[in-house]
BAFI-3210 file (N, C-alpha, C; in Angstrom, 3 decimals, decimal comma, padded with zeros to 6 digits):
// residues 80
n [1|2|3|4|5|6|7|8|9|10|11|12|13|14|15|16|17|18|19|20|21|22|23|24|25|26|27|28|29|30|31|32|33|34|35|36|37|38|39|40|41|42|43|44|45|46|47|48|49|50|51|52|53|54|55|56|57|58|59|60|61|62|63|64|65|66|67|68|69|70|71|72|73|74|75|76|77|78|79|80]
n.u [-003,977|-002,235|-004,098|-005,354|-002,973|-002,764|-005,255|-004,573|-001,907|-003,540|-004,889|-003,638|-002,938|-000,226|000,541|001,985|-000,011|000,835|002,131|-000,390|-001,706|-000,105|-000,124|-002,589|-002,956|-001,431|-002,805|-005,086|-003,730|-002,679|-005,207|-005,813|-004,256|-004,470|-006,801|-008,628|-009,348|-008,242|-005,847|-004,635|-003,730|-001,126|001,144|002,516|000,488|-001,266|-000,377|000,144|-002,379|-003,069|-001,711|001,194|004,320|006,034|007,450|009,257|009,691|007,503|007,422|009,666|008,456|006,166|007,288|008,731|006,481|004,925|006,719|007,417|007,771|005,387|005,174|005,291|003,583|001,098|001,054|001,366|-001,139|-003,102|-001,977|-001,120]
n.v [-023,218|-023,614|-024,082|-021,733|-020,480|-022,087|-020,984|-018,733|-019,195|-020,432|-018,556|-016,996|-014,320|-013,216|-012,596|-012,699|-014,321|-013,201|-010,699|-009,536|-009,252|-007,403|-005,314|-004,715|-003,647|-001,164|000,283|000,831|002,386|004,184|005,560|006,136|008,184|010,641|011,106|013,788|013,680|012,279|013,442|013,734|011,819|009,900|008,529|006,284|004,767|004,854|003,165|001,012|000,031|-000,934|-003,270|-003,049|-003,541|-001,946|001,629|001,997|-000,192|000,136|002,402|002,365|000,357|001,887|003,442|002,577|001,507|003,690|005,992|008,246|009,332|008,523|010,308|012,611|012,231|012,453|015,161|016,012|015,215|016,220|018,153|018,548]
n.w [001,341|-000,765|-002,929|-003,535|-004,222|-006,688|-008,356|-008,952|-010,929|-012,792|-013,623|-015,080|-014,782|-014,142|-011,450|-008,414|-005,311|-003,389|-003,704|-005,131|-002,858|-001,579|-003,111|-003,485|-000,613|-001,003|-002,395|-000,578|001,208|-000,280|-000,854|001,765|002,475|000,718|001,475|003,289|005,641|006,957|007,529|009,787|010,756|011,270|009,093|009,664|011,349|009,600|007,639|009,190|009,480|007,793|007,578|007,553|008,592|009,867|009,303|007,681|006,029|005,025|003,803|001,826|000,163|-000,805|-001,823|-004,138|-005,635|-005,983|-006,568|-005,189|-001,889|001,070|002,628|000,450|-001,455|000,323|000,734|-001,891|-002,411|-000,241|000,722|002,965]
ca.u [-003,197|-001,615|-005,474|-005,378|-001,946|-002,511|-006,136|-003,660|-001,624|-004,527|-005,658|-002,969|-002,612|001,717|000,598|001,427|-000,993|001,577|002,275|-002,002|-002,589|000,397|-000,607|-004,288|-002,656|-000,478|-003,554|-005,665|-002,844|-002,575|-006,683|-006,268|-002,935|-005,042|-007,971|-008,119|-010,501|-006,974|-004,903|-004,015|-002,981|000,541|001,900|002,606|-000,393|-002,107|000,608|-000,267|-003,553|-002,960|-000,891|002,475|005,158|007,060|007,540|010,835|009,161|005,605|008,128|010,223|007,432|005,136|008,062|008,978|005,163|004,321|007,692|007,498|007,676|004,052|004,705|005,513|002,558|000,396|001,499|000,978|-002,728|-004,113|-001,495|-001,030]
ca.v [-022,146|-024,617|-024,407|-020,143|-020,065|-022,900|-020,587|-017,415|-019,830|-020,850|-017,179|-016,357|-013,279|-013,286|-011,870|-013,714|-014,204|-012,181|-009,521|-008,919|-008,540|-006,343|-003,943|-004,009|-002,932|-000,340|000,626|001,393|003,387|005,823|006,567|007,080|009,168|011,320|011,718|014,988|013,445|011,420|014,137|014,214|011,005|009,783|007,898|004,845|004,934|004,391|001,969|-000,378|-000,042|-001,761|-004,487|-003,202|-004,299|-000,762|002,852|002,280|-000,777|000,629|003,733|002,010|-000,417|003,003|005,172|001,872|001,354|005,234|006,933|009,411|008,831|008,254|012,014|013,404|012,154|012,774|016,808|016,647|015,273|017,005|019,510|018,436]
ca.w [000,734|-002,310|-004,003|-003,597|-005,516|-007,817|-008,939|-009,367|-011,978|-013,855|-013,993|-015,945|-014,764|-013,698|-010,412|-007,105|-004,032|-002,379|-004,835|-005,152|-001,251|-001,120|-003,821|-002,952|000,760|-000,633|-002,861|000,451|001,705|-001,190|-000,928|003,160|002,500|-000,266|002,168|004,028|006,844|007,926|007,252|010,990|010,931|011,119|008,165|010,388|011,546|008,167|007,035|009,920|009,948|006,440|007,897|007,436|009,756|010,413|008,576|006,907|005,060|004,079|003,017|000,638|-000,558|-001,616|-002,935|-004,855|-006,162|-006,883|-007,178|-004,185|-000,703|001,315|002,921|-000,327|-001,601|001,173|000,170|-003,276|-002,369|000,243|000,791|004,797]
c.u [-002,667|-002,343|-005,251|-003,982|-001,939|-003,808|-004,988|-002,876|-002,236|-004,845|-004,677|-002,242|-001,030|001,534|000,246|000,293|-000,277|001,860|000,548|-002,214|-001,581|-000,039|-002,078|-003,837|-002,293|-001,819|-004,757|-005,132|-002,912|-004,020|-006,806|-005,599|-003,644|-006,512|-007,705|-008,700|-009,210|-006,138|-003,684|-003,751|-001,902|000,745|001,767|001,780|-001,443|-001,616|000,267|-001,621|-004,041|-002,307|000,959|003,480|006,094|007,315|008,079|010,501|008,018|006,337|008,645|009,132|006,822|006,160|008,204|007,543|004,690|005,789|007,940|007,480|006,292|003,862|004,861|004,540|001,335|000,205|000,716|-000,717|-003,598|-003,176|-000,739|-000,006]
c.v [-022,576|-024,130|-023,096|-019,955|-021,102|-021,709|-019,073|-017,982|-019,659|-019,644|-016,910|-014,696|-012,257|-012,278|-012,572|-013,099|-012,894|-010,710|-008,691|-008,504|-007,250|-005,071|-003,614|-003,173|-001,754|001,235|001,239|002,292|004,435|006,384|007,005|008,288|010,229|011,695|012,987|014,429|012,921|011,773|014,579|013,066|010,287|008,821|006,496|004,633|003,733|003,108|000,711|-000,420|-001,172|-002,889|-004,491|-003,252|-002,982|000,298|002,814|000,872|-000,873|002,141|003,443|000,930|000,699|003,816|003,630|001,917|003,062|005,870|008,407|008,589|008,690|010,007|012,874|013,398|012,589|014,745|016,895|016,057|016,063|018,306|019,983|018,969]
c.w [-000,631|-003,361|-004,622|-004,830|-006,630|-009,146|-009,441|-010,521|-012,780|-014,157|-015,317|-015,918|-014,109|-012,328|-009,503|-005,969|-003,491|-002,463|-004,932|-003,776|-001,465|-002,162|-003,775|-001,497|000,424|-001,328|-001,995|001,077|001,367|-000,827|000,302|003,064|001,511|000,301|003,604|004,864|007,624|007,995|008,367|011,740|010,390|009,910|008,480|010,466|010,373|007,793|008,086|010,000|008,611|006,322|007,768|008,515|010,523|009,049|007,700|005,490|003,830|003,012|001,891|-000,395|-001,667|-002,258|-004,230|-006,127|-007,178|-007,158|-006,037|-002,427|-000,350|002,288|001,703|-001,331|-001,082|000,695|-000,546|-003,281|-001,702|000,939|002,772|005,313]
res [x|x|x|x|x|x|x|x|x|x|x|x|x|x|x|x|x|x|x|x|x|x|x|x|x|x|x|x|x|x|x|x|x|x|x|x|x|x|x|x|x|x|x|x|x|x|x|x|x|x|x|x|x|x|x|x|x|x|x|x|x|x|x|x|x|x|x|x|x|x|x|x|x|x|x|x|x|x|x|x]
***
């Protein structure tokens, strides 16, 4: 694990290991939450299916990240 965050250093790119999984995660979220095929599935659901630990955390993570909640989003994409 040392090697993985020493290559994130060298990248240069000011974005931790931890910081990249979680916004690639939250980044899978938004495209299920914006797909009508999953439209009839629950929030939670999605959010753990992405590794998140409980609702109230994947909630404030994604309103933090986009600016809306993950149902108020979910709306303004597919209208659910």
């Amino acid at each position: 694990m040392r090697t993985l965050h020493q290559l994130f250093r060298q990248q240069g790119e000011g974005e931790s290991v931890h910081a990249r999984i979680r916004r690639r995660r939250l980044e899978r979220c938004r495209a299920d939450l914006a797909r009508p095929a999953l439209s009839a599935h629950p929030v939670q659901v999605i959010a753990a299916r992405w590794g998140f630990s409980g609702p109230s955390v994947f909630s404030r993570t994604f309103r933090r990240m986009y600016g809306v909640s993950p149902s108020e989003f979910r709306e303004l994409s597919v209208g659910a």
